[in-house]
ZABA-940692 format. One line per 4 residues: their letters; for each residue y, z, x of N, C-alpha, C. Coordinates in steps of 0.2 Angstrom, whole numbers. Example, Ala and Ser with C-alpha at 12.3 -4.5 7.8 and 13.67 -1.06 7.14 Angstrom:
! ZABA-940692
AS> -28,39,66,-22,39,62,-16,39,66; -11,35,64,-5,36,68,0,39,64
END
This chain:
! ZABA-940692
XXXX> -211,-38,25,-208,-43,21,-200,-42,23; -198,-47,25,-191,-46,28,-186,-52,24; -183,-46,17,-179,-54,12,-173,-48,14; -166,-51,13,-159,-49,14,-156,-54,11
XXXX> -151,-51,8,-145,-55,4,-141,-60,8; -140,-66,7,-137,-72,12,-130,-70,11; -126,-66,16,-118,-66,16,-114,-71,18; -118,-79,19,-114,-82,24,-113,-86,17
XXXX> -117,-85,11,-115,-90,2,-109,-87,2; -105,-78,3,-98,-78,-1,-95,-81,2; -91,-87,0,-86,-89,5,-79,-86,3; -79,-82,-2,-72,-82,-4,-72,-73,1
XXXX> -74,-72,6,-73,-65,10,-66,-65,13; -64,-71,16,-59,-72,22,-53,-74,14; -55,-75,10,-47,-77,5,-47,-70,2; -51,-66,1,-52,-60,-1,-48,-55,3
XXXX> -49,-57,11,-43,-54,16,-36,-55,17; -36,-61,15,-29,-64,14,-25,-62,10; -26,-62,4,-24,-59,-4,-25,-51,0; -27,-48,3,-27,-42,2,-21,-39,8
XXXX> -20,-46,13,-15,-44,16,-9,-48,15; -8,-48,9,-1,-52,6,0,-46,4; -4,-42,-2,-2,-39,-6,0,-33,-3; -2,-30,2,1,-25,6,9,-26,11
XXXX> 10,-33,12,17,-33,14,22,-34,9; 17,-36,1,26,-36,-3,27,-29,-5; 21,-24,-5,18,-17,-7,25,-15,0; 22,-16,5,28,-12,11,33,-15,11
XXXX> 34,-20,9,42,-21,9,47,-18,1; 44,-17,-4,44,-15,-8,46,-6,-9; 41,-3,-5,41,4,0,47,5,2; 49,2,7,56,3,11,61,0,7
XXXX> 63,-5,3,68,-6,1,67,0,-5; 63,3,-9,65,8,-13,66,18,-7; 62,15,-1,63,22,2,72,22,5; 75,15,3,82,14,5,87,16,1
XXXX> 85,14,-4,90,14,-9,87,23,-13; 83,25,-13,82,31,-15,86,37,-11; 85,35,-2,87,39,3,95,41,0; 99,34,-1,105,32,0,108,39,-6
XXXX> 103,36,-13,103,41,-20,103,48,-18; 98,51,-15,100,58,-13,104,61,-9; 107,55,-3,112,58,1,118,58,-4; 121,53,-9,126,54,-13,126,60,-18
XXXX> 120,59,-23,119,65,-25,118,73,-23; 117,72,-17,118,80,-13,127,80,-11; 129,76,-9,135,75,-5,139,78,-14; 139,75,-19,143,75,-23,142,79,-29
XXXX> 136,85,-28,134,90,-32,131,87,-38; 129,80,-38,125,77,-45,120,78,-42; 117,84,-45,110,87,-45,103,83,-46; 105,81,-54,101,75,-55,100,70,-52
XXXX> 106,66,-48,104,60,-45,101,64,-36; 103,69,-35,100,71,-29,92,73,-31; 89,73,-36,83,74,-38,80,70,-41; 83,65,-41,78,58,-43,78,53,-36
XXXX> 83,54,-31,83,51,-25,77,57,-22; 75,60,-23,71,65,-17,64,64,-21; 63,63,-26,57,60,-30,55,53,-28; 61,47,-27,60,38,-25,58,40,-18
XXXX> 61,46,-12,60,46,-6,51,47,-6; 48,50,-8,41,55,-11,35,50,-13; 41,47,-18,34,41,-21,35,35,-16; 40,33,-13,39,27,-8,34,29,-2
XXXX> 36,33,1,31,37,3,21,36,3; 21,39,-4,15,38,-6,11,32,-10; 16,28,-10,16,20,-11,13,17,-5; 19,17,0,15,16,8,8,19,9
XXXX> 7,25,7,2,29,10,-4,25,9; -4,25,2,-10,22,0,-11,15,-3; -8,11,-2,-6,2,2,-11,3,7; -7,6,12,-15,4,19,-21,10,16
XXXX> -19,15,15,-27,17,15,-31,15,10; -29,9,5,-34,5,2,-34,-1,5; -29,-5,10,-34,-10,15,-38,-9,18; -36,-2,22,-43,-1,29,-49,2,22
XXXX> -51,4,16,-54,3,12,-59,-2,10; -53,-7,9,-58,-15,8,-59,-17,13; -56,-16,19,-60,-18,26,-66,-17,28; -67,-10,26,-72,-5,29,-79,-8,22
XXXX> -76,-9,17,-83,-10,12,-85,-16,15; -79,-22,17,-81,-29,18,-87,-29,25; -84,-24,29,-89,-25,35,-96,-20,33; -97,-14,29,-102,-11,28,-108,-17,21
XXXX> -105,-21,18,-107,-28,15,-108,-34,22; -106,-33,26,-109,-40,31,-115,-36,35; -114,-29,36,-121,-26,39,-128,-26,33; -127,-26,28,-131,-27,25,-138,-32,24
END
Protein backbone atom coordinates (compact mmCIF):
# COMPACT_ATOMS: atom_id res chain seq x y z
CA UNK A 1 0.00 0.00 0.00
CA UNK A 2 1.85 3.01 -0.98
CA UNK A 3 -0.27 6.35 0.43
CA UNK A 4 2.21 9.63 1.40
CA UNK A 5 1.10 12.94 2.12
CA UNK A 6 0.87 15.22 -1.05
CA UNK A 7 3.59 18.22 -0.25
CA UNK A 8 3.15 19.78 -3.65
CA UNK A 9 -0.93 21.00 -1.80
CA UNK A 10 1.40 23.33 0.76
CA UNK A 11 1.97 26.17 -1.23
CA UNK A 12 2.72 28.55 1.38
CA UNK A 13 6.55 26.60 1.78
CA UNK A 14 8.39 29.15 -0.53
CA UNK A 15 6.52 32.30 1.42
CA UNK A 16 7.34 30.52 4.45
CA UNK A 17 11.18 30.93 3.30
CA UNK A 18 10.74 34.32 2.56
CA UNK A 19 9.19 35.54 5.79
CA UNK A 20 11.88 33.54 7.42
CA UNK A 21 14.59 35.29 5.36
CA UNK A 22 13.39 38.74 6.02
CA UNK A 23 13.12 38.20 9.61
CA UNK A 24 16.64 37.26 9.86
CA UNK A 25 18.11 40.32 8.06
CA UNK A 26 16.12 42.88 10.31
CA UNK A 27 17.24 40.24 13.32
CA UNK A 28 21.11 41.01 11.85
CA UNK A 29 20.87 44.32 11.03
CA UNK A 30 19.42 44.86 14.42
CA UNK A 31 22.54 42.69 15.79
CA UNK A 32 25.16 44.87 14.48
CA UNK A 33 23.74 48.17 14.99
CA UNK A 34 23.16 47.13 18.89
CA UNK A 35 26.79 45.14 18.60
CA UNK A 36 27.74 49.04 17.60
CA UNK A 37 26.36 51.19 19.79
CA UNK A 38 26.98 48.78 22.80
CA UNK A 39 30.98 48.34 21.58
CA UNK A 40 31.05 52.16 21.49
CA UNK A 41 29.22 52.11 25.47
CA UNK A 42 32.00 49.99 26.76
CA UNK A 43 34.95 51.52 25.22
CA UNK A 44 33.66 54.95 26.88
CA UNK A 45 32.54 53.37 29.95
CA UNK A 46 36.03 51.70 30.39
CA UNK A 47 37.89 54.71 29.10
CA UNK A 48 36.20 56.95 31.71
CA UNK A 49 35.94 54.48 34.82
CA UNK A 50 31.86 54.36 34.49
CA UNK A 51 31.89 50.88 35.59
CA UNK A 52 28.19 50.64 35.09
CA UNK A 53 28.08 51.84 31.58
CA UNK A 54 31.37 49.68 30.81
CA UNK A 55 29.12 46.62 32.17
CA UNK A 56 26.00 47.17 30.39
CA UNK A 57 28.14 47.91 27.11
CA UNK A 58 29.93 44.39 27.62
CA UNK A 59 26.47 42.75 28.42
CA UNK A 60 24.72 44.62 24.74
CA UNK A 61 28.17 43.23 23.11
CA UNK A 62 27.15 39.40 24.61
CA UNK A 63 23.59 39.63 23.76
CA UNK A 64 24.12 40.92 20.19
CA UNK A 65 26.17 38.18 19.90
CA UNK A 66 23.75 35.64 20.83
CA UNK A 67 20.98 37.27 18.93
CA UNK A 68 22.93 36.62 15.87
CA UNK A 69 23.82 33.33 17.01
CA UNK A 70 20.69 32.06 17.10
CA UNK A 71 18.84 34.11 14.15
CA UNK A 72 20.74 31.70 11.92
CA UNK A 73 20.75 28.69 13.83
CA UNK A 74 16.98 28.96 13.76
CA UNK A 75 16.96 29.34 9.93
CA UNK A 76 19.24 26.53 9.13
CA UNK A 77 16.56 24.92 11.69
CA UNK A 78 13.33 25.67 9.53
CA UNK A 79 15.43 24.79 6.62
CA UNK A 80 16.47 21.63 7.83
CA UNK A 81 12.53 20.60 9.09
CA UNK A 82 11.33 22.14 5.54
CA UNK A 83 13.51 19.59 3.64
CA UNK A 84 13.10 16.65 6.21
CA UNK A 85 9.07 17.49 5.51
CA UNK A 86 9.48 17.38 1.49
CA UNK A 87 11.33 13.72 2.01
CA UNK A 88 8.49 12.55 3.54
Amino acid sequence: MGVFPDFEGLSGIEDLREVAGAVLMFVLIVAVLMLIVSGICWAIGSSNGNYQLAHRGRAGVFVSFAGAILAGAGVAWLNWLITIGNQL
